[in-house]
N, CA, C and O atoms as a Tripos MOL2 file, in Angstrom:
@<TRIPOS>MOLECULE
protein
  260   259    65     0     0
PROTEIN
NO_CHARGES

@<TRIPOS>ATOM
      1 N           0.8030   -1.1850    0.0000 N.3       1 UNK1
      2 CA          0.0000    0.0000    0.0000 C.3       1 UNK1
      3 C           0.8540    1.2590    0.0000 C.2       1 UNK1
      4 O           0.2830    2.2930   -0.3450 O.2       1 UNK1
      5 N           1.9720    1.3140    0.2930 N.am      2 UNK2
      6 CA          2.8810    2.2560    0.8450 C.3       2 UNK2
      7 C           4.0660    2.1420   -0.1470 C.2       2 UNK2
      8 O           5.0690    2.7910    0.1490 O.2       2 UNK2
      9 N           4.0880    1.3820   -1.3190 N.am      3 UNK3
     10 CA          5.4170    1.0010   -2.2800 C.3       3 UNK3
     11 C           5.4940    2.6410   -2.4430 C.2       3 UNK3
     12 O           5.8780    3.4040   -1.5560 O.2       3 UNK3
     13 N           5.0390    3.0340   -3.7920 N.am      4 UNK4
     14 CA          5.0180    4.3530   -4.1390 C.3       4 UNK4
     15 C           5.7960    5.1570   -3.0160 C.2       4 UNK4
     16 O           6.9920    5.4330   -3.1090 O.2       4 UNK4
     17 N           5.0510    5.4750   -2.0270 N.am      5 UNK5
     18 CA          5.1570    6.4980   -1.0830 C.3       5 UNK5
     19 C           7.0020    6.5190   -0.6940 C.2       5 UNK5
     20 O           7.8130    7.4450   -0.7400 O.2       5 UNK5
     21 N           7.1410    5.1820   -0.3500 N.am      6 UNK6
     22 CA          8.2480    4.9660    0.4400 C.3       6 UNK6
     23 C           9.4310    5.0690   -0.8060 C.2       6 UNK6
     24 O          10.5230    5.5890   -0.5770 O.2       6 UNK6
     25 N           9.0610    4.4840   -2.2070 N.am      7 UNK7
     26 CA         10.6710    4.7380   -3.0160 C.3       7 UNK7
     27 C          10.8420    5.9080   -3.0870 C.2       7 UNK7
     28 O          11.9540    6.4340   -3.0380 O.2       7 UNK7
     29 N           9.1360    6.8620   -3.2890 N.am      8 UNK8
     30 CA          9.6670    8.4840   -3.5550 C.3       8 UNK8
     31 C          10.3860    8.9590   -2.7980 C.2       8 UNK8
     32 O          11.3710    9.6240   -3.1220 O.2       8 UNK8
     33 N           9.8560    8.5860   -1.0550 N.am      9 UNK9
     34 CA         11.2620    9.0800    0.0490 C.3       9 UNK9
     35 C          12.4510    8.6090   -0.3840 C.2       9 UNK9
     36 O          13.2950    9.4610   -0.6630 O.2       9 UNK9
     37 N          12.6960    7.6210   -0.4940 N.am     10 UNK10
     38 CA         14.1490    6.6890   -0.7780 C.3      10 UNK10
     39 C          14.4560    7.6380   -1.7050 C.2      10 UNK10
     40 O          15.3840    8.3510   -1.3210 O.2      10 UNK10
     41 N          13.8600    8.0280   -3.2060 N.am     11 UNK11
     42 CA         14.6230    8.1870   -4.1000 C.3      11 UNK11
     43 C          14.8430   10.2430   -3.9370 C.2      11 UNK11
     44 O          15.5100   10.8010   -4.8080 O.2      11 UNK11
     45 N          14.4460   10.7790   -3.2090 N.am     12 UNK12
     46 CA         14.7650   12.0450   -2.5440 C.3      12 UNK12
     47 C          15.6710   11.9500   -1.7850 C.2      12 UNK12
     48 O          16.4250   12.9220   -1.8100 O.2      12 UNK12
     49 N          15.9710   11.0360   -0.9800 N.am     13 UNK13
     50 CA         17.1300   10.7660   -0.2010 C.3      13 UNK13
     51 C          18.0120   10.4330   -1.1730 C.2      13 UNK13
     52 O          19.0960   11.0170   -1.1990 O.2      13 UNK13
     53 N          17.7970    9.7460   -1.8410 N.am     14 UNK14
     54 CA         19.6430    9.5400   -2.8470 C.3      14 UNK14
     55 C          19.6330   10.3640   -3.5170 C.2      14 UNK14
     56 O          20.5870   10.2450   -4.2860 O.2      14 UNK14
     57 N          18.8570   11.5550   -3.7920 N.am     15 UNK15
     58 CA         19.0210   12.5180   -4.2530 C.3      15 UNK15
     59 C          19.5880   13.5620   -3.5590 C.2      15 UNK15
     60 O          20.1880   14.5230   -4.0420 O.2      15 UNK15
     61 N          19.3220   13.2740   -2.1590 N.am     16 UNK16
     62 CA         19.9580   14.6670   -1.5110 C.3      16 UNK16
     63 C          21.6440   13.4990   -1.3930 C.2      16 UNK16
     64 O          22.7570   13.9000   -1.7320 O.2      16 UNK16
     65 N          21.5000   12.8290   -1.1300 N.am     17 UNK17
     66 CA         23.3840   12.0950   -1.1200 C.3      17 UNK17
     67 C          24.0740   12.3770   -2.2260 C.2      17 UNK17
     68 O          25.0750   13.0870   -2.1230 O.2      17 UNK17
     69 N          23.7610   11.9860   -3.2010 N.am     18 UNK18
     70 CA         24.3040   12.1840   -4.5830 C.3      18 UNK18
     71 C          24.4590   13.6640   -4.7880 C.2      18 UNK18
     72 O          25.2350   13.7050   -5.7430 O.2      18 UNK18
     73 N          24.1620   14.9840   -4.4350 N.am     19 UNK19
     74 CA         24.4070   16.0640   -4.9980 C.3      19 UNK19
     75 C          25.3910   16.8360   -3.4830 C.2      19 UNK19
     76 O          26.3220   17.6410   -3.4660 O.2      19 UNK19
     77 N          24.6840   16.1660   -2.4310 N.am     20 UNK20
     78 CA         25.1730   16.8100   -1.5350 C.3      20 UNK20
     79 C          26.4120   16.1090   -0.8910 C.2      20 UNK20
     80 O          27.2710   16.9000   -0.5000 O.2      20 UNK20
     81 N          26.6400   14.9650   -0.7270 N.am     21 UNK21
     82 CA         27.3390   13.9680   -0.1640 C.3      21 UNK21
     83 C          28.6620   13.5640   -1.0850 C.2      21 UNK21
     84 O          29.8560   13.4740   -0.7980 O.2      21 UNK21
     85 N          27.9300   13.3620   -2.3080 N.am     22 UNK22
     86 CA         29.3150   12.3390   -2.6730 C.3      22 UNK22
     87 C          29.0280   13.4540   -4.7210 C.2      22 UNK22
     88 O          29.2050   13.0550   -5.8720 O.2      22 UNK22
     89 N          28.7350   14.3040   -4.3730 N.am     23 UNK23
     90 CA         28.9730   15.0470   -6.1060 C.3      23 UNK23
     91 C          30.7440   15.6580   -5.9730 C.2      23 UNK23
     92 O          31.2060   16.2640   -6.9400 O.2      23 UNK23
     93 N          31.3490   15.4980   -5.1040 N.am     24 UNK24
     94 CA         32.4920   16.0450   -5.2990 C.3      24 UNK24
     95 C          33.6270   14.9830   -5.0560 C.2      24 UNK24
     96 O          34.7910   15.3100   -5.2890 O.2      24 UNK24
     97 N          33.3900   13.9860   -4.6920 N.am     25 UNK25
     98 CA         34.2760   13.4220   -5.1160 C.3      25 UNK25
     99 C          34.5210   12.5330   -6.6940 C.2      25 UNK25
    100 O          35.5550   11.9580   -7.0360 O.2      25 UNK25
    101 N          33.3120   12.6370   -7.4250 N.am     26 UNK26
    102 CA         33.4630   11.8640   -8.9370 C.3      26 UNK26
    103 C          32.6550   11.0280   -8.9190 C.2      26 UNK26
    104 O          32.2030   10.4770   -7.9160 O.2      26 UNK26
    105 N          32.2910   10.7730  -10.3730 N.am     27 UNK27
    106 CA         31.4740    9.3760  -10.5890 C.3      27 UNK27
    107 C          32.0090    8.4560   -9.9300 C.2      27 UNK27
    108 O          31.6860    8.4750   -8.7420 O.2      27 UNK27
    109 N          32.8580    7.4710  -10.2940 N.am     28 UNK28
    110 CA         33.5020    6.3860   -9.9100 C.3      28 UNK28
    111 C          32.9610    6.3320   -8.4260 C.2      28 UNK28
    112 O          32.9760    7.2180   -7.5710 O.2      28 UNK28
    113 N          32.3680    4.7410   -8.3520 N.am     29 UNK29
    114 CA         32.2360    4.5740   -6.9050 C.3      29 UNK29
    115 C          33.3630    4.0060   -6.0250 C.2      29 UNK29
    116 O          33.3080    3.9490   -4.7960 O.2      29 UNK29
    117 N          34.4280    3.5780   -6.8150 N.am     30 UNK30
    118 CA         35.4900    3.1940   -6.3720 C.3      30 UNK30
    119 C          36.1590    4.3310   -5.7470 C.2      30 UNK30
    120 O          37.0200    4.0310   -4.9200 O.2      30 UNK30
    121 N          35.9290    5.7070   -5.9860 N.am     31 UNK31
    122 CA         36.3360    6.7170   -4.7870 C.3      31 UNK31
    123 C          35.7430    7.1460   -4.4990 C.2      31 UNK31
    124 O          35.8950    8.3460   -4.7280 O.2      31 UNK31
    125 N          34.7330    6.8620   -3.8890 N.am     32 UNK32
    126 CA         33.5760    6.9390   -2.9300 C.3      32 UNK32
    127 C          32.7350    7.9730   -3.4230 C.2      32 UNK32
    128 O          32.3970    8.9410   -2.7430 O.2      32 UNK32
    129 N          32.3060    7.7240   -4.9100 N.am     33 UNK33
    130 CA         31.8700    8.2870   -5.9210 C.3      33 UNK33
    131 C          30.3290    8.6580   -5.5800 C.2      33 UNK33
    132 O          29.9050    8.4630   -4.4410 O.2      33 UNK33
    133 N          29.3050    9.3280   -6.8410 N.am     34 UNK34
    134 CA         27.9810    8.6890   -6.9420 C.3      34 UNK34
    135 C          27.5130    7.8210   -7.5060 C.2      34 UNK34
    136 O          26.3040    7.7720   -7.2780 O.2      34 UNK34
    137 N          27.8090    7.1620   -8.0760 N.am     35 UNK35
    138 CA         27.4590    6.3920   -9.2610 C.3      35 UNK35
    139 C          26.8950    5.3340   -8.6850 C.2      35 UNK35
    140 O          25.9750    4.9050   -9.3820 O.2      35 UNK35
    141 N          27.1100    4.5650   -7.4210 N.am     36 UNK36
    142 CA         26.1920    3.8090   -6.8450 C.3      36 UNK36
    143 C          25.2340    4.2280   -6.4860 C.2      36 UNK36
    144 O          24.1010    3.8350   -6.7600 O.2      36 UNK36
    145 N          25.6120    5.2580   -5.6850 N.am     37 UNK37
    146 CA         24.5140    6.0020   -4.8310 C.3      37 UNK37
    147 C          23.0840    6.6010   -6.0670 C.2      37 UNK37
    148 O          21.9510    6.4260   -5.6190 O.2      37 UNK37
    149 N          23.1420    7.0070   -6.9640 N.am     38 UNK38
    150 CA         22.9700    7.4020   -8.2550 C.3      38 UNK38
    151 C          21.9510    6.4210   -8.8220 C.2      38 UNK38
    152 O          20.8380    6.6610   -9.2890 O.2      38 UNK38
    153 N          22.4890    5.4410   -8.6960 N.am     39 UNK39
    154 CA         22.0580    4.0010   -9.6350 C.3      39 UNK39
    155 C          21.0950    3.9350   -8.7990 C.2      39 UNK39
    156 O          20.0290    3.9440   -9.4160 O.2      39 UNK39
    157 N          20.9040    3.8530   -7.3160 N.am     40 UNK40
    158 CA         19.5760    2.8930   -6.3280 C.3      40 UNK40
    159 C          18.3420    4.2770   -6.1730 C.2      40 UNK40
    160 O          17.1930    4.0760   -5.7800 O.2      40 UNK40
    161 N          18.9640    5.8680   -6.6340 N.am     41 UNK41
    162 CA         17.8650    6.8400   -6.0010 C.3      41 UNK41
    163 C          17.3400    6.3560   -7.7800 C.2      41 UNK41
    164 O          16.1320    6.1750   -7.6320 O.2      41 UNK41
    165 N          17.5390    6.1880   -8.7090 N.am     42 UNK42
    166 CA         17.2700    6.2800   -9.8200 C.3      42 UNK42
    167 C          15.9790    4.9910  -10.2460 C.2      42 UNK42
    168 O          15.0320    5.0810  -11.0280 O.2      42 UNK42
    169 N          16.3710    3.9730   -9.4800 N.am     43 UNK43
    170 CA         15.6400    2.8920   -9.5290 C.3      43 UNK43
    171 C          14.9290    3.0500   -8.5570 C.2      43 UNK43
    172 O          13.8670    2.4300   -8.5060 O.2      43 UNK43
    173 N          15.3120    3.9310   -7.5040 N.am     44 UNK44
    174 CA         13.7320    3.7670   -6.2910 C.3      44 UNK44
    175 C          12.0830    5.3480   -7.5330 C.2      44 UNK44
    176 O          10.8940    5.6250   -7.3820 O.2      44 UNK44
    177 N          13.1310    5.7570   -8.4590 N.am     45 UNK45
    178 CA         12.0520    6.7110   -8.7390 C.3      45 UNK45
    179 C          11.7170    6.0830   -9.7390 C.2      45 UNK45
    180 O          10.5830    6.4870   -9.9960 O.2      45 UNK45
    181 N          12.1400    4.9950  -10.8030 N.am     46 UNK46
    182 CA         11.3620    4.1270  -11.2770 C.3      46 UNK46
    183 C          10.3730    3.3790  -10.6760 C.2      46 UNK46
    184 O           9.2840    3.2410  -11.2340 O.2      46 UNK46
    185 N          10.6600    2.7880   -9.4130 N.am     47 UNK47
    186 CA          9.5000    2.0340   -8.5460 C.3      47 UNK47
    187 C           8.5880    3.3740   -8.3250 C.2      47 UNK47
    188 O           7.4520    3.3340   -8.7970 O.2      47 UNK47
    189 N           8.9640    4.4460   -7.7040 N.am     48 UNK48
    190 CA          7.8190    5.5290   -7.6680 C.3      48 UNK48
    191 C           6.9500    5.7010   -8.6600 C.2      48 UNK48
    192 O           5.7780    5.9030   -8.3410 O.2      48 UNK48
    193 N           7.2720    5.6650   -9.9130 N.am     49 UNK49
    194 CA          6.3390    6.5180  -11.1470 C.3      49 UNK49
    195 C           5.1040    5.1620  -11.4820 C.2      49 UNK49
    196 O           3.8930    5.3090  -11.6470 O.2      49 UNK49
    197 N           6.0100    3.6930  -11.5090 N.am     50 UNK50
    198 CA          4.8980    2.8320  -12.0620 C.3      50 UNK50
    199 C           4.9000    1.5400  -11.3200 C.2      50 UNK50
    200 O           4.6230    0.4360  -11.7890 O.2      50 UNK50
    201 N           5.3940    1.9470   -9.5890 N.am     51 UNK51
    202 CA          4.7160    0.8910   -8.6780 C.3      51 UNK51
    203 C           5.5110   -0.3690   -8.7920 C.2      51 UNK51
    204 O           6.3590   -0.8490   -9.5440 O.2      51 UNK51
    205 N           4.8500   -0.6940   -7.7010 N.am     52 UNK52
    206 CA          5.6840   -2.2540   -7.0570 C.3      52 UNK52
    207 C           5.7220   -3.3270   -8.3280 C.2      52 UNK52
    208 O           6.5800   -4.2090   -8.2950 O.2      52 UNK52
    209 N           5.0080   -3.2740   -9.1920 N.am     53 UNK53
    210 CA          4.9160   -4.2540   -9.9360 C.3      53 UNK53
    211 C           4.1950   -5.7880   -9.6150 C.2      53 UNK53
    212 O           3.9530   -6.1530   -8.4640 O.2      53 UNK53
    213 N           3.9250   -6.5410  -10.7160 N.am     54 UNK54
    214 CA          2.8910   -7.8090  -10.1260 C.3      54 UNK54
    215 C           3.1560   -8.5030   -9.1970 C.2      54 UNK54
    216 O           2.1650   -8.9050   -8.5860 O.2      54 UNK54
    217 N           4.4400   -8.9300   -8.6990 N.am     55 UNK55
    218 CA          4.4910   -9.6770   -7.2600 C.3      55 UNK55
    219 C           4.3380   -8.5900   -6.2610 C.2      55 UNK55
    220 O           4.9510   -8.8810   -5.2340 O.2      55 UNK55
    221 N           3.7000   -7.3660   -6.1910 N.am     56 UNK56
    222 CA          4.3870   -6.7180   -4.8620 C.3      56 UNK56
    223 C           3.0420   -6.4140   -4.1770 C.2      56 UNK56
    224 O           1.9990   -6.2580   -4.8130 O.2      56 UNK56
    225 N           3.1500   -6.3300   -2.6340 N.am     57 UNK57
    226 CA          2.2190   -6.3660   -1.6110 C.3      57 UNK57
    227 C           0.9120   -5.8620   -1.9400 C.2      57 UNK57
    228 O          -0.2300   -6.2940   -1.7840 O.2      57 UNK57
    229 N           1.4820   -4.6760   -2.5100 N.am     58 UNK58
    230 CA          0.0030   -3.2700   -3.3780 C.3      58 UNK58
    231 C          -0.8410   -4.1980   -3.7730 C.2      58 UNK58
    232 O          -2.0570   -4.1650   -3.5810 O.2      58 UNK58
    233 N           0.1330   -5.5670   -4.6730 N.am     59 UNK59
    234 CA         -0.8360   -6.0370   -5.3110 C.3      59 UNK59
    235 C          -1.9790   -6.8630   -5.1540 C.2      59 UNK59
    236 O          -3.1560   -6.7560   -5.4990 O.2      59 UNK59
    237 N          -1.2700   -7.7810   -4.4960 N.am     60 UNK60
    238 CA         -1.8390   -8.2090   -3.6930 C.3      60 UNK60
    239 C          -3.0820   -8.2200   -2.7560 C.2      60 UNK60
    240 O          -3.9140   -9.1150   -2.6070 O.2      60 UNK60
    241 N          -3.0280   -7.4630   -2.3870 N.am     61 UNK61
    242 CA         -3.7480   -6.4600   -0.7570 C.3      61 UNK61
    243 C          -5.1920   -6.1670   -2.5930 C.2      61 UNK61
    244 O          -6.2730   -6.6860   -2.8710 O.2      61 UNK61
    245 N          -4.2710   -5.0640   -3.3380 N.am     62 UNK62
    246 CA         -5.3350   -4.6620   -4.1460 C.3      62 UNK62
    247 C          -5.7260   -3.2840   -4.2310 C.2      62 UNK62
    248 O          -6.3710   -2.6600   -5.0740 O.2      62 UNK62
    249 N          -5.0780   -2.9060   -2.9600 N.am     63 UNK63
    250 CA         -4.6700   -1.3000   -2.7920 C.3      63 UNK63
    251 C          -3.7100   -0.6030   -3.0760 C.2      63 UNK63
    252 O          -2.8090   -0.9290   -2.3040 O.2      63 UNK63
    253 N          -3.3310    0.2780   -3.8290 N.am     64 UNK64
    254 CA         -2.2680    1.4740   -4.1830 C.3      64 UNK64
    255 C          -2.5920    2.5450   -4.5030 C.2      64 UNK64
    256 O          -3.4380    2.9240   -5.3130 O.2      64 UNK64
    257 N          -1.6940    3.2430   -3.6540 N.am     65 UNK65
    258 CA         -1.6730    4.9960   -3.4570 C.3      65 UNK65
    259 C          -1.4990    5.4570   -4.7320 C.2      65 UNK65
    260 O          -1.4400    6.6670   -4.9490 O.2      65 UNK65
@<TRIPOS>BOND
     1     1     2 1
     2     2     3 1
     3     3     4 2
     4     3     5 am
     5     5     6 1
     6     6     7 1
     7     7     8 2
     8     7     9 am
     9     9    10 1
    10    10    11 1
    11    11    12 2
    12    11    13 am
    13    13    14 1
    14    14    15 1
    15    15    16 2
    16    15    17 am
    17    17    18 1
    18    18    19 1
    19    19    20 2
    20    19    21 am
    21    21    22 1
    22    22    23 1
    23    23    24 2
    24    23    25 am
    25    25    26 1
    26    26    27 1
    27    27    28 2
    28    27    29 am
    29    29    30 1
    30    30    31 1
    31    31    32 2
    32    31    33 am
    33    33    34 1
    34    34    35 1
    35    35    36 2
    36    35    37 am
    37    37    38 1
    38    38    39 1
    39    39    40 2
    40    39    41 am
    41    41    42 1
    42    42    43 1
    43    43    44 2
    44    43    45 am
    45    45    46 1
    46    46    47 1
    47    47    48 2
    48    47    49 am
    49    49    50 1
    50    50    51 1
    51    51    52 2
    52    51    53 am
    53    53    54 1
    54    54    55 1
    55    55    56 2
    56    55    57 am
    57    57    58 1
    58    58    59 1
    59    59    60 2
    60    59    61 am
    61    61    62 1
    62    62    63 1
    63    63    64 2
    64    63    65 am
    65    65    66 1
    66    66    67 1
    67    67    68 2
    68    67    69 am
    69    69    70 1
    70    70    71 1
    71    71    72 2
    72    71    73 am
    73    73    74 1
    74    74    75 1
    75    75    76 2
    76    75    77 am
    77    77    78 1
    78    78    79 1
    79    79    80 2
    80    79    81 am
    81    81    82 1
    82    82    83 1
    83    83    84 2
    84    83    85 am
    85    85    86 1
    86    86    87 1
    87    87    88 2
    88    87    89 am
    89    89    90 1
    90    90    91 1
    91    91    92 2
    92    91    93 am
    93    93    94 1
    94    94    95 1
    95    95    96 2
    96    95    97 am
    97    97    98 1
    98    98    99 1
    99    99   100 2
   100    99   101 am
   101   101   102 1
   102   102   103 1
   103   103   104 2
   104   103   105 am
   105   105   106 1
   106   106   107 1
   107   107   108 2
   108   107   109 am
   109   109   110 1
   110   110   111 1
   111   111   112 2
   112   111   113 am
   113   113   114 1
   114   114   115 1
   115   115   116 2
   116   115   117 am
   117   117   118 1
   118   118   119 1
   119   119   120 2
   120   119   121 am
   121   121   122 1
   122   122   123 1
   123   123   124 2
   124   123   125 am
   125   125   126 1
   126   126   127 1
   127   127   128 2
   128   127   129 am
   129   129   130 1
   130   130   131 1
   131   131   132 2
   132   131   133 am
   133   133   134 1
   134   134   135 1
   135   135   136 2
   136   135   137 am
   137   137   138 1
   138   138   139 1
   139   139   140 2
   140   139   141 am
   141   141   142 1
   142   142   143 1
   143   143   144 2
   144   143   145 am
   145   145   146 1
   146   146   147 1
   147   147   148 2
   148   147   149 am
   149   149   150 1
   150   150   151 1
   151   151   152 2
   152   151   153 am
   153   153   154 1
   154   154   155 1
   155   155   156 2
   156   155   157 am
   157   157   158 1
   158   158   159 1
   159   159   160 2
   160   159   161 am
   161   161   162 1
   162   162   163 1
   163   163   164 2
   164   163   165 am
   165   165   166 1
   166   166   167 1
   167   167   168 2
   168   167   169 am
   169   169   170 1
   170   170   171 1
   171   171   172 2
   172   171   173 am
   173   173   174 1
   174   174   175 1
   175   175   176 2
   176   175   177 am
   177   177   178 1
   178   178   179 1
   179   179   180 2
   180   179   181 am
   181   181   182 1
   182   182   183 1
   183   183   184 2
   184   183   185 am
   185   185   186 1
   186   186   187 1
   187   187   188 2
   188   187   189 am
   189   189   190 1
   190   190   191 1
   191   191   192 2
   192   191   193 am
   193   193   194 1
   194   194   195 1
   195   195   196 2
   196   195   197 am
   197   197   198 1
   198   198   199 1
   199   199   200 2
   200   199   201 am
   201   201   202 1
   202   202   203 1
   203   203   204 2
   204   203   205 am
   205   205   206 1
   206   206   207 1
   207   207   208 2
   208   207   209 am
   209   209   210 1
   210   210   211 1
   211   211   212 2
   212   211   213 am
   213   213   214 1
   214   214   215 1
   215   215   216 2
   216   215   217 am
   217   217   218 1
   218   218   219 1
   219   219   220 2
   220   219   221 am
   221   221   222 1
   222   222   223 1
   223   223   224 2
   224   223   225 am
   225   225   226 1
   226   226   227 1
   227   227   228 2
   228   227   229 am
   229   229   230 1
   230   230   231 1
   231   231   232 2
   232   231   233 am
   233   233   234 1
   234   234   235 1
   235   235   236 2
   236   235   237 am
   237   237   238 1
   238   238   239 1
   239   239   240 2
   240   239   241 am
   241   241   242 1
   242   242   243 1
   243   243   244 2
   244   243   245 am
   245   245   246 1
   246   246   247 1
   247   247   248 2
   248   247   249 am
   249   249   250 1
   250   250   251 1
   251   251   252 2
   252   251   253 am
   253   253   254 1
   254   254   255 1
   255   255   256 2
   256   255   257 am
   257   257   258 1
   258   258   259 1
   259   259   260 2
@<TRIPOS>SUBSTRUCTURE
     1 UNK1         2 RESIDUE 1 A UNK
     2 UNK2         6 RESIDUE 1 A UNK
     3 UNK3        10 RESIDUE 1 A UNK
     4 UNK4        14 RESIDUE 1 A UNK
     5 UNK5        18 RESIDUE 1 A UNK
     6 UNK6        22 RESIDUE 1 A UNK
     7 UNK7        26 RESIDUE 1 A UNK
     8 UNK8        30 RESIDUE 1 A UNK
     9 UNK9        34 RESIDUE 1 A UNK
    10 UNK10       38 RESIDUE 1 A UNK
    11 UNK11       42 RESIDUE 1 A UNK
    12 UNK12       46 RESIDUE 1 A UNK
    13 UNK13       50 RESIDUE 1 A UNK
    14 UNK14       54 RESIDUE 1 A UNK
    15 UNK15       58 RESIDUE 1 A UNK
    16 UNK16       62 RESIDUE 1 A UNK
    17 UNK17       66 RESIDUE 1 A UNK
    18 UNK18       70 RESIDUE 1 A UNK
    19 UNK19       74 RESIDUE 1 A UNK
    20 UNK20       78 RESIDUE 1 A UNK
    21 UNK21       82 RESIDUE 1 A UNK
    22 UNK22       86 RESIDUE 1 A UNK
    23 UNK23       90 RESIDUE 1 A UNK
    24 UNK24       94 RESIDUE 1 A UNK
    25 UNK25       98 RESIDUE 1 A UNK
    26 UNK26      102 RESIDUE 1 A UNK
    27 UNK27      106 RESIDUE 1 A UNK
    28 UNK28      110 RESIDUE 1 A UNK
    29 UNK29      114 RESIDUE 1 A UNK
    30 UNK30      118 RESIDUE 1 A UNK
    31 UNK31      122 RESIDUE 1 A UNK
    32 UNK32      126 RESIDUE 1 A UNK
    33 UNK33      130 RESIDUE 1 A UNK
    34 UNK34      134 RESIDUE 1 A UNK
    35 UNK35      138 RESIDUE 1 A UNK
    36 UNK36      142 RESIDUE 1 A UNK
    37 UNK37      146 RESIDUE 1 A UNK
    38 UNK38      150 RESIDUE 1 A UNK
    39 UNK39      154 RESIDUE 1 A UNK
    40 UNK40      158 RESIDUE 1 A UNK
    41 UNK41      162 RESIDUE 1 A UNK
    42 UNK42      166 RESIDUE 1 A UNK
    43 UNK43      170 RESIDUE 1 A UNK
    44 UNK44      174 RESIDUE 1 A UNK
    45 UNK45      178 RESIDUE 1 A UNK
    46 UNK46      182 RESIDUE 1 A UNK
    47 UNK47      186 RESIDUE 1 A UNK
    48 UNK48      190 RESIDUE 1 A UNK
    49 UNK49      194 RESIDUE 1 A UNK
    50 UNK50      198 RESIDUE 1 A UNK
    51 UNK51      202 RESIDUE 1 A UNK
    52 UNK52      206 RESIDUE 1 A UNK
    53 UNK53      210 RESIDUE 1 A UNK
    54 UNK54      214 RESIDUE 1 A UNK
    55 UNK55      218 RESIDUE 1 A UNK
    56 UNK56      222 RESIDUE 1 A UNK
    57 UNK57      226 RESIDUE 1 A UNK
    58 UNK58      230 RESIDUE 1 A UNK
    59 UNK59      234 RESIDUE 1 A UNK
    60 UNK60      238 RESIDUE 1 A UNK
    61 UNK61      242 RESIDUE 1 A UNK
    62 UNK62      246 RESIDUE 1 A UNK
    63 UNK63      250 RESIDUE 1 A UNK
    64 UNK64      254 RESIDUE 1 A UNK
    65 UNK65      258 RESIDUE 1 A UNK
């Protein structure tokens, strides 16, 4: 019921890491780059826009925000 809700937080949070946290040291995550950090806010705002998808609880249940 809460998928949506919760990646959009997640993916605002790797958004504030990635610009604020780790934009100065470089892509490369091998020096403690963004590019990881980058990769998971990017995929939590894919889960935001079009949901948990067919195995996920929302679906289940039958409810989504």
């Amino acid at each position: 019921m809460f998928t949506r809700f919760f990646a959009a937080a997640v993916s605002i949070e790797m958004a504030y890491l990635t610009f604020v946290q780790y934009w100065a040291k470089g892509y490369g995550w091998r020096t403690d780059g963004y590019e990881y950090v980058m990769m998971w806010g990017m995929l939590a705002f894919a889960i935001a826009l079009r949901g948990g998808g067919n195995y996920s609880l929302d679906r289940a249940i039958g409810r989504e925000l």
